[in-house]
matplotlib code that plots the C-alpha trace (Angstrom):
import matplotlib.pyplot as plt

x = [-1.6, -0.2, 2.6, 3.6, 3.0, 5.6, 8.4, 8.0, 8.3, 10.7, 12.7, 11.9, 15.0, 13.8, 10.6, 10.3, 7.4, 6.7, 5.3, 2.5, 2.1, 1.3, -1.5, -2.9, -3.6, -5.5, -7.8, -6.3, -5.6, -3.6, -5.5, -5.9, -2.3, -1.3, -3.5, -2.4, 1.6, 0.9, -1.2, 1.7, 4.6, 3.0, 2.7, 6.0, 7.3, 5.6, 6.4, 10.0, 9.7, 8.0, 11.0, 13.6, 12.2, 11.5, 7.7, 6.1, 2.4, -0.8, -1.9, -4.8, -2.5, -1.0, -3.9, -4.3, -6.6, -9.0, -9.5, -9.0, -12.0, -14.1, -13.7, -15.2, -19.0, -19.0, -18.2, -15.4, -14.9, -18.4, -18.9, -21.2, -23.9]
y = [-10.4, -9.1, -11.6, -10.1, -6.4, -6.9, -8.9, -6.5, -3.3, -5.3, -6.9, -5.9, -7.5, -11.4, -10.5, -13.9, -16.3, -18.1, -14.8, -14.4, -17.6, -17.8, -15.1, -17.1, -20.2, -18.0, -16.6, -13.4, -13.0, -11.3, -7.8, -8.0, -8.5, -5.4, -3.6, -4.2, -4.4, -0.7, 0.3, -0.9, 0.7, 3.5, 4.2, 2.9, 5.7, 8.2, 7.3, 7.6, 10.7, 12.4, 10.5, 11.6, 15.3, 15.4, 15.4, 15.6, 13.9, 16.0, 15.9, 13.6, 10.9, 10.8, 10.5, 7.9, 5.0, 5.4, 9.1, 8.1, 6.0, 8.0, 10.9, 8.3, 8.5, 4.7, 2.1, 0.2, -1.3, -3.3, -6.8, -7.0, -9.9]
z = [-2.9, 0.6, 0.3, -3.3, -2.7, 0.4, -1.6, -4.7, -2.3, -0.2, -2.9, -6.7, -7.9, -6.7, -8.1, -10.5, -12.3, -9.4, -7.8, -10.2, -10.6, -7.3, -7.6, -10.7, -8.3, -6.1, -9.1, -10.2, -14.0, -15.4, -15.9, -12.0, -11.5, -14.0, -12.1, -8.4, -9.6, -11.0, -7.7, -5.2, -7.6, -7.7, -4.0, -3.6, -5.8, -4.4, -0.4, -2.2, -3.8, -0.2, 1.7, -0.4, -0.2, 3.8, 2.9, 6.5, 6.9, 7.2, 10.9, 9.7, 8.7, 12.1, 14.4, 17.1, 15.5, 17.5, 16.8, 13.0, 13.4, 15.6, 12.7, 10.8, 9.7, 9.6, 12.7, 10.7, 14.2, 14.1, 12.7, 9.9, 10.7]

ax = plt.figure().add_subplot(projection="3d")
ax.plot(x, y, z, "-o")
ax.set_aspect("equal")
plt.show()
C-alpha cells in the first residue's frame, strides 16, 4: 500500500492495472482499495491547496518527535509483548 500511495502522489499519470493488481495479491479488494486511493488523493489535494496558498503549520505539527511523543498520553515508543 506504501509503494502505491508514493507512485500515485509521485506519479498519477503511470498509475496503471498492474498497480492494483498488485494490492489484490496482497489481500485488498477492491472496496479497500477505493477507500485508501480516495484517503491519499485527498490529502494530496489538500497539502496542494495549503502549498499553493502559503498555508504555514500549527506549532503542534512541527514539534521535535520526541516532544510530539512525550505530549502523548500513550508510550507509542514501547514494544507491545
Amino acid at each position: 500500500m506504501c509503494d502505491f500511495a508514493v507512485k500515485l502522489t509521485l506519479y498519477p499519470g503511470k498509475m496503471d492495472e498492474s498497480d492494483i493488481a498488485a494490492l489484490h495479491d496482497h489481500g485488498f479488494d477492491d472496496d479497500q482499495i477505493t477507500v485508501a486511493t480516495q484517503v491519499i488523493g485527498y490529502f494530496n489535494y489538500i497539502n496542494r491547496i495549503a502549498d499553493g496558498l502559503g498555508v504555514d503549520p500549527e506549532d503542534w505539527m512541527t514539534l521535535p518527535r520526541d516532544e510530539w511523543l512525550a505530549a502523548k498520553t500513550r508510550d507509542y515508543g514501547q514494544t507491545i509483548d
